[in-house]
C-alpha positions in Angstrom: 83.0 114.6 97.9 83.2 114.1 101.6 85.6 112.4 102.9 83.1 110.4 105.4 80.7 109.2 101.7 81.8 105.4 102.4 78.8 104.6 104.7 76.7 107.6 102.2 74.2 105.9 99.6 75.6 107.5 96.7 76.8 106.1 93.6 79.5 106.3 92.3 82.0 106.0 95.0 84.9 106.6 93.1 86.0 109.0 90.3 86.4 106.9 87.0 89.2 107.7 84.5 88.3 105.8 81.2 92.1 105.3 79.8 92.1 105.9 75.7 95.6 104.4 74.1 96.4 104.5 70.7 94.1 102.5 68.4 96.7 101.9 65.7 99.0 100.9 68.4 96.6 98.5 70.4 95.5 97.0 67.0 99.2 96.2 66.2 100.1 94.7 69.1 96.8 92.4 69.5 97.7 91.2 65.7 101.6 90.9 66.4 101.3 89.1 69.4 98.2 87.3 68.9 96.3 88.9 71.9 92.7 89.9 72.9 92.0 93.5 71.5 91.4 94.0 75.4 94.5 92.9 76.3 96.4 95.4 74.0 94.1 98.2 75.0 94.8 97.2 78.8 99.3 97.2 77.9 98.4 100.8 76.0 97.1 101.7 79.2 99.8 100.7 81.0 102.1 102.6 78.6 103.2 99.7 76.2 103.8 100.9 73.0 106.1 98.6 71.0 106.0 94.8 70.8 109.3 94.7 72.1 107.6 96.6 74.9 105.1 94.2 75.4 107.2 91.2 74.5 109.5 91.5 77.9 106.3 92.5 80.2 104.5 89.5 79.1 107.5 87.7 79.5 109.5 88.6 82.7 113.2 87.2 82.3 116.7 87.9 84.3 118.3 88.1 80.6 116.5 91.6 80.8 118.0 93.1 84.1 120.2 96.0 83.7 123.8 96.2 84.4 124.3 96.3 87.9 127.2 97.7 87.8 125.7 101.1 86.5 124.7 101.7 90.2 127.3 104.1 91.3 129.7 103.1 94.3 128.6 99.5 92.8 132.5 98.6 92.3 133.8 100.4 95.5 131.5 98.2 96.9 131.9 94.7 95.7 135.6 95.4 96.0 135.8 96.5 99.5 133.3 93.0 100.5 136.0 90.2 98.3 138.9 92.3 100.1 137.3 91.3 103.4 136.4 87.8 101.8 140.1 86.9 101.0 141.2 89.0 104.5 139.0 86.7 106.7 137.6 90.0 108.0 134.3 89.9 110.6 131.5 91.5 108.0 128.1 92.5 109.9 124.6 93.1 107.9 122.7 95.8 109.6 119.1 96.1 108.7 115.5 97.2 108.8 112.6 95.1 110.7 110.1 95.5 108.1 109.4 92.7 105.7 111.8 94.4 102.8 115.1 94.6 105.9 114.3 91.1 106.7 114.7 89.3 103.6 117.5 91.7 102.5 119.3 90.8 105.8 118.6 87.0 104.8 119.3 87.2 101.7 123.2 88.4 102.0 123.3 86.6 104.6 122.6 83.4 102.6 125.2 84.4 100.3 127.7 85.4 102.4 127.5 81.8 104.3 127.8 80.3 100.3 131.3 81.9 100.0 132.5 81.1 103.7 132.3 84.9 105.0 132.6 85.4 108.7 129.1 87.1 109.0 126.4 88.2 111.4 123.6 90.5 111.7 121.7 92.8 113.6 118.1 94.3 113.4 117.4 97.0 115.9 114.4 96.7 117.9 111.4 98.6 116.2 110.0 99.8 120.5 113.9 100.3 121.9 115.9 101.3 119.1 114.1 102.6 116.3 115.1 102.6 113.0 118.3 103.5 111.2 121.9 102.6 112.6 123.3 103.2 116.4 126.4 104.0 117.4 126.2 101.3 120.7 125.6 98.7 117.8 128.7 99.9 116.3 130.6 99.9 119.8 129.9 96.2 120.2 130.3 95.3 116.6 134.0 96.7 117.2 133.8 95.0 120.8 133.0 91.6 118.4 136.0 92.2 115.9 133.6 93.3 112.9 135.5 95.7 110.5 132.7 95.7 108.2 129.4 96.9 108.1 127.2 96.5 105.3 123.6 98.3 105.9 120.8 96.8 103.8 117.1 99.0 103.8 119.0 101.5 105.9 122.0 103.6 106.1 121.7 106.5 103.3 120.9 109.0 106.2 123.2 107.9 109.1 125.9 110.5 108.2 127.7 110.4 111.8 126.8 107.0 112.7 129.0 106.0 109.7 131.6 108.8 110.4 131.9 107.6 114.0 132.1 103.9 112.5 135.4 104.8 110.5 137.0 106.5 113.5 136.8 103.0 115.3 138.6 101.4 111.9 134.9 100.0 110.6 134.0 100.5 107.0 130.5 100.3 105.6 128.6 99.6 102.7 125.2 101.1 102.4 122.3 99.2 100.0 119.6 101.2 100.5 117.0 102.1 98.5 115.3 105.6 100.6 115.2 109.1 99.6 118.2 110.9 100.1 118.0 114.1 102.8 121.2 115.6 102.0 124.6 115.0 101.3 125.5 111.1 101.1 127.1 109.3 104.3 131.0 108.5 104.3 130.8 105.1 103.3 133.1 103.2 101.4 129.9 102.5 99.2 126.8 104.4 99.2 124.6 102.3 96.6 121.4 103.5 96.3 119.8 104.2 93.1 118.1 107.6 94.3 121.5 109.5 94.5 121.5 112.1 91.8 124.5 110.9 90.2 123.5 107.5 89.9 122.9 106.4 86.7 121.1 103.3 87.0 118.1 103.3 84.8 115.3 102.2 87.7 115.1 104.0 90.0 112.4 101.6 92.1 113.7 99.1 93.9 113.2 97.5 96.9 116.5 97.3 98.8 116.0 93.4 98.9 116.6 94.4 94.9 119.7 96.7 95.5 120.8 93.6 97.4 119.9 91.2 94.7 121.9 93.4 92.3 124.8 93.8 94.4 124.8 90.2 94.6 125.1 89.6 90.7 127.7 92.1 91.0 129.5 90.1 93.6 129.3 87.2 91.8 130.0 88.3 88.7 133.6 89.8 90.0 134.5 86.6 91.9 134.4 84.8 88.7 136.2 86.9 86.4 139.1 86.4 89.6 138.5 83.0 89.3 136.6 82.5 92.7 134.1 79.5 91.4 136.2 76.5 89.8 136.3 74.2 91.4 133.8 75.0 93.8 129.9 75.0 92.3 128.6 78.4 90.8 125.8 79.8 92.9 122.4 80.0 90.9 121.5 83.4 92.5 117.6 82.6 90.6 117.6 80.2 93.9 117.0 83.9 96.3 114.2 85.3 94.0 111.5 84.0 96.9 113.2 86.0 99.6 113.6 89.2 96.9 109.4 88.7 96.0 109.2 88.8 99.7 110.6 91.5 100.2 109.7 93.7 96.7 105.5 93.1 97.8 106.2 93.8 101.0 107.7 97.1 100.7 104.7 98.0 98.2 107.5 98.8 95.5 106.2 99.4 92.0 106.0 95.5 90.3 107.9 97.3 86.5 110.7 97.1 85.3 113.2 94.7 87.8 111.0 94.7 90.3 107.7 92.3 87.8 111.2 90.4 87.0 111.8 89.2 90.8 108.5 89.0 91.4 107.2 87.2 88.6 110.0 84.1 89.1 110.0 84.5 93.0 106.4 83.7 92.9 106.7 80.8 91.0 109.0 79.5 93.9 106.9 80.5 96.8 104.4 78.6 95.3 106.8 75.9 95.1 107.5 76.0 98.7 111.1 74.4 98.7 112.7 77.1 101.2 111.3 75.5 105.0 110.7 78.5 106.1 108.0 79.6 103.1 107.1 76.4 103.1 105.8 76.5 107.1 104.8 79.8 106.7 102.4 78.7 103.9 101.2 75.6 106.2 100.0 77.8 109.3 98.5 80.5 106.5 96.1 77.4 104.8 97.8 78.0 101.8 100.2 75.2 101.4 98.5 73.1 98.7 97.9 76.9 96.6 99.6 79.3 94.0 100.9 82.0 95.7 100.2 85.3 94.1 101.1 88.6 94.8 97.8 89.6 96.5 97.7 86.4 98.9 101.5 87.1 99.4 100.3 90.4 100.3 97.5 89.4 103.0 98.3 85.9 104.1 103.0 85.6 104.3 104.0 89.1 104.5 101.3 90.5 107.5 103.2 87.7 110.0 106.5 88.4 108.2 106.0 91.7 109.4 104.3 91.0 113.2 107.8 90.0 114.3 109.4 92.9 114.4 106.1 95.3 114.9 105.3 93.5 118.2 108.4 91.4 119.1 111.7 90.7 118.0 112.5 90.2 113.4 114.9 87.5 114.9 112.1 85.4 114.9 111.4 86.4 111.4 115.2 86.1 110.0 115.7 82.3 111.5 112.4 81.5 109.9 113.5 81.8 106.4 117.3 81.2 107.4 116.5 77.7 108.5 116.9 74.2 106.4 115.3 72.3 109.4 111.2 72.2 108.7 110.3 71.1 112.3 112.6 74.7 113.4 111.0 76.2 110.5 107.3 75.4 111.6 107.9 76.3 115.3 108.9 79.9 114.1 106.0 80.1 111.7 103.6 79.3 114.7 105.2 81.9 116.7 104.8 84.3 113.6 101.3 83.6 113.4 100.4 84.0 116.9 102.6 87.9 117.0 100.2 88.2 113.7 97.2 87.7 115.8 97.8 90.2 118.3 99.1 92.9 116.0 95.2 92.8 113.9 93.6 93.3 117.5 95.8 96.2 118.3 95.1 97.6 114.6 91.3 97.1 114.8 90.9 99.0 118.3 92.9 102.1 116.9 91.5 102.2 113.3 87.9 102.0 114.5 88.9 104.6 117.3 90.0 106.9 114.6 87.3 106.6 112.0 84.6 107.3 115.1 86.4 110.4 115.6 86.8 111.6 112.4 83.6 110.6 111.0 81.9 112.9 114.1 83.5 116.1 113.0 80.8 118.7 111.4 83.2 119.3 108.8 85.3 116.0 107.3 85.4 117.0 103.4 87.3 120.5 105.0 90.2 117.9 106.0 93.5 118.1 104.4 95.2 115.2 106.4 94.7 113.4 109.5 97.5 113.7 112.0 96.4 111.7 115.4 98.9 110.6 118.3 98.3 108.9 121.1 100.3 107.1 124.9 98.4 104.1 124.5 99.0 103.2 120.6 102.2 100.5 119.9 104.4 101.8 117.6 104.5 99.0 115.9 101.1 98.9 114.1 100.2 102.3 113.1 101.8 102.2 110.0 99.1 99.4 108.8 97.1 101.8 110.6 97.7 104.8 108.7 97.6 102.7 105.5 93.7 101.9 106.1 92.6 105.2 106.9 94.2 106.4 103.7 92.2 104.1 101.6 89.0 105.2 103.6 89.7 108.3 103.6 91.8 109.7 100.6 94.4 112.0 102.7 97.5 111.7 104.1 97.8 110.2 107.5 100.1 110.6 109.9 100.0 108.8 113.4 102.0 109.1 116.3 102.6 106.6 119.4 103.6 109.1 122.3 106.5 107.7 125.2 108.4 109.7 127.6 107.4 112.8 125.9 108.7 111.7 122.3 106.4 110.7 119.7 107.7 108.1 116.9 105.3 108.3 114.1 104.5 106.4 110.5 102.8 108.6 107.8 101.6 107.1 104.3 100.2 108.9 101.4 98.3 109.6 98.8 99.2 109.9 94.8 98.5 113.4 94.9 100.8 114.5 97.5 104.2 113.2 98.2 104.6 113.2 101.6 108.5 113.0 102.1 109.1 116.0 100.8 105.9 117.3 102.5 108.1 116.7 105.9 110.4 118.3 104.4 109.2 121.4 105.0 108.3 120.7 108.5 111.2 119.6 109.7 112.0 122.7 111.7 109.1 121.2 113.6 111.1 117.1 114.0 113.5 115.3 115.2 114.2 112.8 112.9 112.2 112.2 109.7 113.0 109.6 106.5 111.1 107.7 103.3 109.6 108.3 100.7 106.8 109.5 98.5 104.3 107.0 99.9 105.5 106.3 103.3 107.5 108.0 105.9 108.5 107.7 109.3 108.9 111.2 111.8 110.3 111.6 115.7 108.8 114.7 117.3 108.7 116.0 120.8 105.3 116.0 121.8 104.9 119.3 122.5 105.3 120.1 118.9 102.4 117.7 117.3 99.7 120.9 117.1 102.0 123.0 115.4 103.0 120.2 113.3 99.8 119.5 112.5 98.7 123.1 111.4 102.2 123.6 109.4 101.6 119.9 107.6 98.0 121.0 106.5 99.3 124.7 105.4 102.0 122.4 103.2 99.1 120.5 101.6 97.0 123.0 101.1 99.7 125.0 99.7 100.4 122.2 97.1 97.5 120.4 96.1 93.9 120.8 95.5 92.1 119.1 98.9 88.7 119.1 96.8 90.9 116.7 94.4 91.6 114.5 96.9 88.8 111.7 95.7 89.5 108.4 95.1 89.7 107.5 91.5 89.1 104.5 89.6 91.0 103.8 86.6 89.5 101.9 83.9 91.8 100.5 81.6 89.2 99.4 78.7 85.1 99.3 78.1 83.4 96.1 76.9 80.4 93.9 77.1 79.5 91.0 79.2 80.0 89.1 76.4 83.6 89.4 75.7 84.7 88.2 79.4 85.4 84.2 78.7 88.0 81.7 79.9 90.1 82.7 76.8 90.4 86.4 78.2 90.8 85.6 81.8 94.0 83.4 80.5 95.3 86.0 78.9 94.8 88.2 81.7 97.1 86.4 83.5 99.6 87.3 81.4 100.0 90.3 82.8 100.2 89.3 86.2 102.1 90.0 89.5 100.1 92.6 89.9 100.8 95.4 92.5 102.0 98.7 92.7 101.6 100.6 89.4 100.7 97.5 87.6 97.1 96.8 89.2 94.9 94.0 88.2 93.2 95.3 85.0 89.6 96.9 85.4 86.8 97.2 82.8 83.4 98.7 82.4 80.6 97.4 81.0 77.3 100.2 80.1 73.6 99.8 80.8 73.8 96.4 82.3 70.6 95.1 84.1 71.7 93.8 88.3 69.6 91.2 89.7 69.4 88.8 92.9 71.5 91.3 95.4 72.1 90.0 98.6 74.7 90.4 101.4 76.9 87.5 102.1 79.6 87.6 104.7 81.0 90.3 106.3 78.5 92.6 104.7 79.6 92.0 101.3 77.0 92.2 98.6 76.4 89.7 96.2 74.8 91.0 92.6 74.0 89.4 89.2 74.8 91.3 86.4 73.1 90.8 82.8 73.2 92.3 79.2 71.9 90.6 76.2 71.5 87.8 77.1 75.1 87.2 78.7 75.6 87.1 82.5 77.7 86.7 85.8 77.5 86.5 89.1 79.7 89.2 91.0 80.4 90.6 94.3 81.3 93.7 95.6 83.1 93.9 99.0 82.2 95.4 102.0 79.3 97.7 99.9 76.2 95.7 101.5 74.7 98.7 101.8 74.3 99.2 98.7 71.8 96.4 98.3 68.2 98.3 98.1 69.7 101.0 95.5 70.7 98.4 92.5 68.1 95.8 91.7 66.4 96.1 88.5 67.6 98.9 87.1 70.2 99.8 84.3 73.3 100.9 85.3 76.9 101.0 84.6 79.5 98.5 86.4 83.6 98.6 86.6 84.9 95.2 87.8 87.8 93.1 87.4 87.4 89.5 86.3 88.9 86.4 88.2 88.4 82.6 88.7 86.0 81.9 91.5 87.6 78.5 93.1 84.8 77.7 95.9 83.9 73.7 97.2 85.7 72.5 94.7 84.5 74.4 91.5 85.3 76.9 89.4 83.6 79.5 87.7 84.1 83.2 86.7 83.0 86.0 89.0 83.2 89.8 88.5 84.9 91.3 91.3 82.9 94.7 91.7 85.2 97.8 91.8 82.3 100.5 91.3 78.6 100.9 90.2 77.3 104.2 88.7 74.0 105.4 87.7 74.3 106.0 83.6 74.1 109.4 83.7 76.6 110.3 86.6 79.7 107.8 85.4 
C-alpha cells in the first residue's frame, strides 16, 4: 500500500482485522448480564472475560481505584508536603503547558488552597523555555522563599535541576507520569508509575491522574492525623472535570483508572458547574450539550491547549482557577481567539507537507517523515505531526529551527515505539523525552540529515515498513437488521471512548449502497440496504469515492450513533471503510 492511496480510488482503504472472542464466554456474559450478543462479542474483543470483568467496565466507580499508596515514594511524598503544611513552608507546583500540566497544576493547586497551603505555580513558556524544569526558575523560587517544589507532568528527567534545587535547601516532589531515561532524579519523591520498582498495578496514567492519586493519598493521611474535624472533608470526586481534562488531552489509554475519571469527570463537564468549563463550553456552542470524550477532544481541549502553544498557559490555568463567570468568560474568549490562530498556522504547514511528500516518485519506500523548518512555530507541530501520522501511517517527526537549534515533537505509530526509537539516536540530540506515542527532541541543526538517515536505519531495523498500513479493527459482524435503538443504548455503555477503548465498529456483508452524494466538506453521503432493512450513513472526507459505490454489493464497516440534526433524531452509520466482497 502506498503511503499517498488516500486521494487513490481503491477500496478498501484500510486493512480489516475481524476480532473472534470466545463464544462460550461472549454467550455467558450476554445471558449474565442481560446484554446484546453484540455487546458481549464487542467486551470479548476488548479482552473482557469474566462478569466481574465486565461488571466494573460497564460500571466505572472510584470504589474500584487501586491503592495509591502502592506507588512507590507515594509516602515520602505525602509526608514531606503535611511537614510543609504544618511548617507554613512556601510550596511551588511546577508544570507542563500542554492540556494534561495544566489541569494537573490546577488541580493541586485547588487543593492546596482547600488546606490553607502557601502555594504558587509556574509553567515555563513553551517558545522561551521549553519544557522540563530550569534552574533560573529555581533561583527565583529560592529568591521568593519557596522550599518546596512539587513538579506535576514533568520532572522524572531533570536529574541536576533537582540536584542544584537541594544545594539551595529546596526539596521536590516529582508526579510525573513519562518514560524514565535513566536513573531516577534526587527527589524527596519520585512518583511515577513507570519506575521499575514501582508496583502500582497501572501503569497508564495521565499525570493529572498521578496527581489525583497523590491527592487521595494526601487526604487520606491528613485524616487518619486528624486534619478534617472540625473543618469539612473535601469530596475529591468534585476535581474529576479537571482530571477528564487532562486524561483526553494527553491521549492516555481510557482503562483501568483512567475510564474511572473519565467516565464521572464527563458527567461534570457536562454539568458545567466549574466557571471556567462552563465559559469554555459557551464560546465552543456546546453549552446546552453532553460533553463526551470526542467533543472534549475537538471542541475544550484544542483552546485548552492554544494557550500555551501560541501564548502564555496562564491564561489557561486562571480560566479553570476562577469562581467569577464574567473572569471566566473573558479568558475563554481569549482561548478561543489563541485557538483560531493556532488552526491557521497548522493548516499552512500540514498542507505544505503533504504537497511535498505526495510529489516524491517513491512515497510507499518511506519509513518516517522527518521535516524541519525557520518559519514553523514550535508550538503547533505537534498537532501537526499528529495528522500526518493518520494520513500517512509513519512516524513523524518535525522540527521548528531558531538560532541554529531545532526543538521538535515526534508522534507515532502502534507499530513502532518511538521513545525508545530516539533512544538510539541520541548520540545525534540534545535533549530528547516521552513516550511510546509521542516525544519531544532538541537537536543542533546541523545534525537533522544524519538524524534523519540514522532514525529511518532504526525503523527499518525494527519493523516491517510494508506493514505499516492502517488497519481497521472490527470488533463484531452483523446485519443491518440488528442495529436498533436497543443496541445503540447499550452501546453506550461502554462509553468514554478513546485510546484503547475506541468506539465499537461492525461489518455488515453484501449490502446494496444507494443515493451517494457529497455533502459538506467533501463528505459523502450513502444509503445502505439489506433485506429489506436500511440506513442512511456518511463517510467523511471520502467524496471521492462517490462514482465507485452505487448499486452494487459490497461490504461496509461502520460505527453506529444518534444523528441529532434540526431538531431530530435518527440513527446514522458512521462509515469507517467500504470493500469490494472479494478483497475485504
Amino acid at each position: 500500500m502506498k503511503i499517498a492511496r488516500m486521494n487513490a480510488i481503491n477500496l478498501p482503504t484500510t486493512r480489516w482485522l475481524l476480532c473472534n472472542g470466545d463464544e462460550e464466554t461472549q454467550e455467558l456474559l450476554a445471558r449474565e448480564l442481560g446484554l446484546s450478543r453484540i455487546i458481549s462479542k464487542i467486551l470479548t474483543s476488548r479482552n473482557i472475560q469474566t462478569t466481574t470483568e465486565a461488571k466494573k467496565y460497564l460500571a466505572p466507580s472510584l470504589k474500584d481505584l487501586h491503592n495509591p499508596f502502592a506507588m512507590k515514594d507515594m509516602q515520602e511524598g505525602v509526608h514531606r508536603l503535611i511537614k510543609a503544611m504544618y511548617a507554613g513552608e512556601k510550596v511551588a507546583v511546577y508544570g507542563d503547558y500542554d492540556a494534561d500540566g495544566v489541569t494537573s497544576v490546577v488541580l493541586l493547586l485547588k487543593f492546596l488552597k482547600e488546606i490553607d497551603v502557601s502555594a504558587t505555580y509556574y509553567i515555563p513558556n513553551r517558545l522561551e523555555e521549553g519544557y522540563g524544569l530550569h534552574r533560573h526558575v529555581v533561583d527565583n523560587f529560592r529568591a521568593s522563599g519557596v522550599t518546596l517544589i512539587v513538579t506535576v507532568d514533568c520532572g522524572i528527567s531533570d536529574f541536576e535541576q533537582v540536584a542544584y534545587a537541594k544545594t539551595l535547601g529546596i526539596d521536590t516532589i516529582i508526579l510525573d507520569h513519562h518514560e524514565i531515561p535513566g536513573t531516577v532524579p534526587a527527589a524527596v519523591a519520585a512518583i511515577d508509575p513507570h519506575r521499575q520498582d514501582c508496583p502500582f498495578p497501572f501503569k497508564h496514567l495521565a499525570a493529572v491522574g498521578i496527581v489525583f492519586n497523590y491527592l487521595i493519598a494526601l487526604r487520606g493521611s491528613l485524616r487518619q492525623e486528624g486534619f478534617w474535624p472540625p473543618r469539612r472533608y473535601p469530596n475529591l470526586r468534585q476535581y474529576l472535570d479537571l482530571v477528564a481534562l487532562g486524561t483526553i488531552g494527553d491521549i492516555s489509554p481510557l482503562v483501568d483508572e483512567n475510564r474511572i475519571f473519565t467516565k464521572i469527570g464527563l458527567e461534570l463537564i457536562s454539568e458545567g458547574t466549574r466557571p471556567g468549563v462552563r465559559a469554555l463550553k459557551e464560546v465552543c456552542g456546546i453549552e446546552c450539550q453532553a460533553v463526551d470524550a470526542g467533543k472534549a477532544s475537538f471542541t475544550l481541549l484544542p483552546r485548552i491547549n492554544a494557550a500555551g502553544r501560541i501564548a502564555s498557559p496562564d491564561d489557561a490555568v486562571q480560566l479553570l482557577m476562577t469562581d467569577d463567570i464574567n473572569e471566566a468568560r473573558v479568558l475563554a474568549r481569549k482561548l478561543d481567539e489563541y485557538n483560531r490562530r493556532r488552526q491557521a498556522l497548522e493548516k499552512t504547514i500540514f498542507q505544505d507537507i503533504v504537497k511535498e511528500v505526495e510529489g516524491r516518485s517513491h512515497p510507499d519506500g518511506i519509513s518516517s517523515l522527518v521535516f524541519a523548518s525557520p518559519d514553523w512555530h514550535p508550538g503547533v507541530i505537534g498537532i501537526v505531526a499528529s495528522r500526518l501520522v493518520d494520513r500517512f501511517c509513519r512516524p513523524v517527526i518535525l522540527i521548528s529551527l531558531k538560532d541554529g537549534i531545532g526543538k521538535g515533537s515526534g508522534r507515532s505509530i502502534a507499530d513502532f515505539n518511538i521513545y525508545q526509537g530516539l533512544k538510539k539516536c541520541e548520540s545525534l540530540l540534545l535533549a530528547y523525552g516521552g513516550h511510546q506515542f509521542a516525544a519531544g527532541i532538541s537537536i543542533s541543526e546541523g545534525a537533522i540529515g544524519e538524524f534523519a538517515n540514522l532514525l529511518d536505519g532504526v525503523i527499518r531495523q525494527e519493523a516491517d515498513i510494508s506493514t505499516f498500513i492502517s488497519q481497521t479493527k472490527i470488533d463484531v459482524q452483523c446485519k443491518l437488521k440488528d442495529i436498533n435503538h436497543e443496541l445503540l443504548a447499550q452501546i453506550d455503555m461502554l462509553a468514554p471512548f478513546g485510546s484503547k477503548n475506541p468506539e465499537p465498529v461492525m461489518c455488515v456483508r453484501n449490502v446494496k449502497v444507494t443515493s451517494p452524494s457529497v455533502v459538506g466538506n467533501n463528505h459523502l453521503r450513502i444509503k445502505v440496504n439489506e433485506d429489506g432493512v436500511s440506513w442512511n450513513s456518511i463517510w467523511f472526507s471520502k467524496g471521492q469515492f462517490r462514482n465507485a459505490l452505487a448499486g452494487m454489493p459490497l461490504d461496509i464497516v461502520f460505527t453506529p450513533q444518534i444523528n441529532d440534526w434540526n431538531g431530530s433524531s435518527d440513527i446514522q452509520l458512521k462509515m469507517k471503510d467500504i470493500a469490494h466482497p472479494s478483497t475485504s
